[in-house]
C-alpha positions in Angstrom: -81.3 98.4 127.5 -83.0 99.9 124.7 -86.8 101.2 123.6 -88.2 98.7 121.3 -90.3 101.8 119.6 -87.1 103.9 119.1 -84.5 101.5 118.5 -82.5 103.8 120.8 -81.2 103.8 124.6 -83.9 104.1 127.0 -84.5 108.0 128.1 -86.7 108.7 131.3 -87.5 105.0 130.6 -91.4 104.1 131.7 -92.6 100.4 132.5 -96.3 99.3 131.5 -97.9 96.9 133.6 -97.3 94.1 131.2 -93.3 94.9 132.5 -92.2 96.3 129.2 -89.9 99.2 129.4 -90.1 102.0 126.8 -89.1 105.7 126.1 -91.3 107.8 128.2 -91.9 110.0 125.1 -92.0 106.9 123.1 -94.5 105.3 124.6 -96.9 109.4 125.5 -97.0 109.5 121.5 -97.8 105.7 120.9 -100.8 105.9 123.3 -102.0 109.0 121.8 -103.1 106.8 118.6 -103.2 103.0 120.5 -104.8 101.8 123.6 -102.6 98.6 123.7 -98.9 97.9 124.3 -96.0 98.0 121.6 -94.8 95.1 122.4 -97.7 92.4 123.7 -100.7 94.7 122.8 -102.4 94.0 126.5 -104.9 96.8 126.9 -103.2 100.2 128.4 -105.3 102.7 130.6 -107.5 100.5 132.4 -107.4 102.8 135.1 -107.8 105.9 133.1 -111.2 104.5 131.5 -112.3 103.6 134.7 -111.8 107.2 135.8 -113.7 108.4 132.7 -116.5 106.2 133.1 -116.7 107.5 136.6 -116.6 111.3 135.5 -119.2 110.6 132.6 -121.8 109.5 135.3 -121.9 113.4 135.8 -122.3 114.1 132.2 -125.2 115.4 130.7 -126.0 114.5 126.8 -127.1 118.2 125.8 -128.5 118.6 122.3 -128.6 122.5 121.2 -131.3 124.0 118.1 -131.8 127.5 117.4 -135.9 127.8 117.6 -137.1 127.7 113.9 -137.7 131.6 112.3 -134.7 133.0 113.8 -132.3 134.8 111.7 -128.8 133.3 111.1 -127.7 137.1 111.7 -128.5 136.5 115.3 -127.1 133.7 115.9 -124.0 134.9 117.1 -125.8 137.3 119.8 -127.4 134.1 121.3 -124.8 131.8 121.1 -122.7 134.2 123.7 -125.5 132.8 126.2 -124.7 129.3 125.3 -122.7 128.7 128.8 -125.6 130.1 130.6 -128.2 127.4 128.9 -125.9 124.9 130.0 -125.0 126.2 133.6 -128.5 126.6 133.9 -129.1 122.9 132.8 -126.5 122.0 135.3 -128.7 124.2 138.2 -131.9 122.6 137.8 -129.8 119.3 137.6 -128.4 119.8 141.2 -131.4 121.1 142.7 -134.0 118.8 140.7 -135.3 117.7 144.3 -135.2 121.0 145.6 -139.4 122.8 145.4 -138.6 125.5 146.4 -136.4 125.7 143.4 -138.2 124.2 141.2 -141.1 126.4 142.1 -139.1 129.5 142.1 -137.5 128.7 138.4 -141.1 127.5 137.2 -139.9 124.5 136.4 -142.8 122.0 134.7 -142.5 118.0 135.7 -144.2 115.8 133.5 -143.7 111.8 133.6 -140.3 112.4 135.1 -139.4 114.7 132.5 -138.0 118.3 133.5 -139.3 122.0 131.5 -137.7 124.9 132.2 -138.0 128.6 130.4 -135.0 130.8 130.9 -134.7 134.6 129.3 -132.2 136.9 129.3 -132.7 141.1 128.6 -130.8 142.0 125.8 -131.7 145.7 125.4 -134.7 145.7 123.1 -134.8 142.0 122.9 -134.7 138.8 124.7 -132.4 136.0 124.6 -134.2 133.2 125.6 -134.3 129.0 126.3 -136.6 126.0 126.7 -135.1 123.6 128.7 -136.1 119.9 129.0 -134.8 117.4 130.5 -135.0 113.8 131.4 -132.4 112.9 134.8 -132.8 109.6 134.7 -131.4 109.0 131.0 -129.2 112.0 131.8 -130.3 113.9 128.2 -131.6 117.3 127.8 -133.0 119.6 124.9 -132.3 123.4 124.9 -134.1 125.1 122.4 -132.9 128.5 122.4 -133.7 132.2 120.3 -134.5 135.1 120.6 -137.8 137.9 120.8 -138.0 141.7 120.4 -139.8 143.9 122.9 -142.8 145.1 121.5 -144.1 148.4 123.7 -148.0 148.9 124.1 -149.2 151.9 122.0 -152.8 153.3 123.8 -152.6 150.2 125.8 -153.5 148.3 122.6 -151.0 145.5 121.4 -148.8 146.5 118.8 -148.3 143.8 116.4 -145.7 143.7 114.1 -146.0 141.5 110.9 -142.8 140.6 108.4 -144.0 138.6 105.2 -140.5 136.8 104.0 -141.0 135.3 101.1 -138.8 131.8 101.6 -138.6 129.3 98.6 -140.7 127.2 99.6 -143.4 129.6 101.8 -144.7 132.8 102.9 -144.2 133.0 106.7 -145.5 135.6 109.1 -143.8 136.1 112.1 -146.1 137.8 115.2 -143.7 139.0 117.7 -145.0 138.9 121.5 -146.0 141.9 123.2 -144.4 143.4 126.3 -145.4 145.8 128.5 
């Protein structure tokens, strides 16, 4: 018997559940690039789109923005905290019934909707997120950037000003104060 893909004798030979026999390599590279059979083109990995469908149920449709006024230089410090935005996503996700939780993260509900603040301390700066997020359409936005870590100077607020000039405006950027 031979693979109709390969012309050749069958090798590890696989049947489809349409009872056509092909080369098991044969038929791995066809489905990489088809969802059908070779021969009769009846749909292929039922079973495995079923299981898909089933794991996506415990997806979560993240979108990511850097907060506006952050420099692209520092992007690559906060994106190392990327997983953590995410695994705390995941957190509040299992434990969205949880008040003590909830409470404890200061978590925000609004019409169903979820707000969470998460920082990190960086050393003179924080790392930080906002977090919302809407379980029953299973969607979430993180918002994430970073602050510096003003001291107090004779327990007055320090502010620190930068004019950039951009092309299209001046912007001032206040940085909060920490004590």
């Amino acid at each position: 018997m031979s693979c109709s893909i390969c012309m050749s004798e069958l090798n590890d030979s696989i049947t489809t559940p349409c009872n056509h026999t092909f080369c098991n390599g044969c038929l791995t590279k066809w489905l990489l690039t088809n969802e059908s059979c070779p021969m009769c083109r009846h749909t292929l990995g039922e079973n495995k789109q079923h299981e898909e469908e089933e794991e996506e149920e415990d997806d979560i449709e993240i979108e990511m923005r850097l907060d506006s006024g952050i420099r692209n230089s520092f992007r690559h410090t906060i994106e190392e905290y990327f997983e953590d935005f995410v695994d705390e996503l995941f957190d509040l996700d299992e434990n969205i019934n949880d008040n003590e939780y909830l409470e404890e993260m200061r978590v925000k509900v609004s019409n169903g909707i979820y707000y969470m603040y998460v920082e990190y301390d960086e050393g003179n700066k924080y790392i930080y997120a906002n977090i919302i997020y809407n379980p029953d359409k299973r969607e979430s936005s993180i918002t994430y950037g970073m602050k510096y870590k003003v001291k107090w100077i004779n327990n007055e607020i320090r502010k620190i000003k930068m004019n950039r000039k951009n092309s299209r405006t001046n912007m001032v950027k206040t940085y909060k104060c920490v004590r």
